[in-house]
N, C-alpha and C positions, 0 to 999 in steps of 0.2 A: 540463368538456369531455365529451363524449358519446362513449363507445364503440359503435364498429359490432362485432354479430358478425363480421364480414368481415375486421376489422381484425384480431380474433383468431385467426381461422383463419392471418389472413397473417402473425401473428409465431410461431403457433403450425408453421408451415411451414417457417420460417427456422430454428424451432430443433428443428425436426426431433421435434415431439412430436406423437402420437396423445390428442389429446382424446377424450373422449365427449360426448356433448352437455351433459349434466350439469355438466361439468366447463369445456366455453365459456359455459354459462351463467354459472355461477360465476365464471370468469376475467375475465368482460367485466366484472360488480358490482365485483371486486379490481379491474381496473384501475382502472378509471372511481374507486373512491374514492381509489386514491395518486393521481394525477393527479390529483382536486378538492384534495388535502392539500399536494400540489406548489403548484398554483395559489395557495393562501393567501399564500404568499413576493413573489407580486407584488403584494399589498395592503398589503405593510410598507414603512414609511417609512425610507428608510435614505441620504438624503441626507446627514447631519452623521454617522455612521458612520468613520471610515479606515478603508482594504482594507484595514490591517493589524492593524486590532482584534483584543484576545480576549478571551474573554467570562472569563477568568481572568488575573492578572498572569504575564507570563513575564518571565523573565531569564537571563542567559546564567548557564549551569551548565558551562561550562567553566573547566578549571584556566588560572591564569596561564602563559605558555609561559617558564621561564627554563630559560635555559644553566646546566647543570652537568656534575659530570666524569664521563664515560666508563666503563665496566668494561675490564679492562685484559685485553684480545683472549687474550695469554698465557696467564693465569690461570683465565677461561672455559676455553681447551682444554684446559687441563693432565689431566683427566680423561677425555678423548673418545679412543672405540675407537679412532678414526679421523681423519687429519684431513689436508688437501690446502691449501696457499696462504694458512692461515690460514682455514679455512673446517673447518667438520665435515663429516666426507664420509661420505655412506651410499652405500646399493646403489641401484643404477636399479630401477626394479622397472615402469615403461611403457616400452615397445619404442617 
């Protein structure tokens, strides 16, 4: 796809940058090549593909979820400066 100067002055506007000329000249060659490098991706065959392919195996890395016992509420506080309702109670410290 063919970049216009124009085109870069007008993204170069949007993000609020000061080129030099030097610098849209060079910008339009940059773009213009990822956009040719972009464009490649329509030339691939990717009909027999799944959207869910990867190009590596995954598998679930989570732990099994089992029920077991508790820490017994009492025994966590037994040590706490402070403590309100069964909960550990600090200072407020945001108005």
């Amino acid at each position: 796809m063919k970049i216009t100067r124009e085109q870069v002055e007008h993204v170069a506007n949007l993000a609020r940058l000061n080129l030099t000329e030097e610098e849209k000249e060079q910008m339009t060659k940059d773009m213009e090549a990822i956009i040719g490098f972009a464009d490649q991706l329509n030339d691939l065959d990717i009909e027999t593909i799944d959207p869910t392919a990867h190009v590596i195996p995954m598998q679930n890395v989570f732990r099994e979820d089992i029920k077991k016992e508790s820490l017994n509420r009492d025994e966590l506080l037994k040590n706490a400066p402070s403590k309100q309702n069964g909960c550990f109670s600090v200072p407020k410290i945001v108005e």
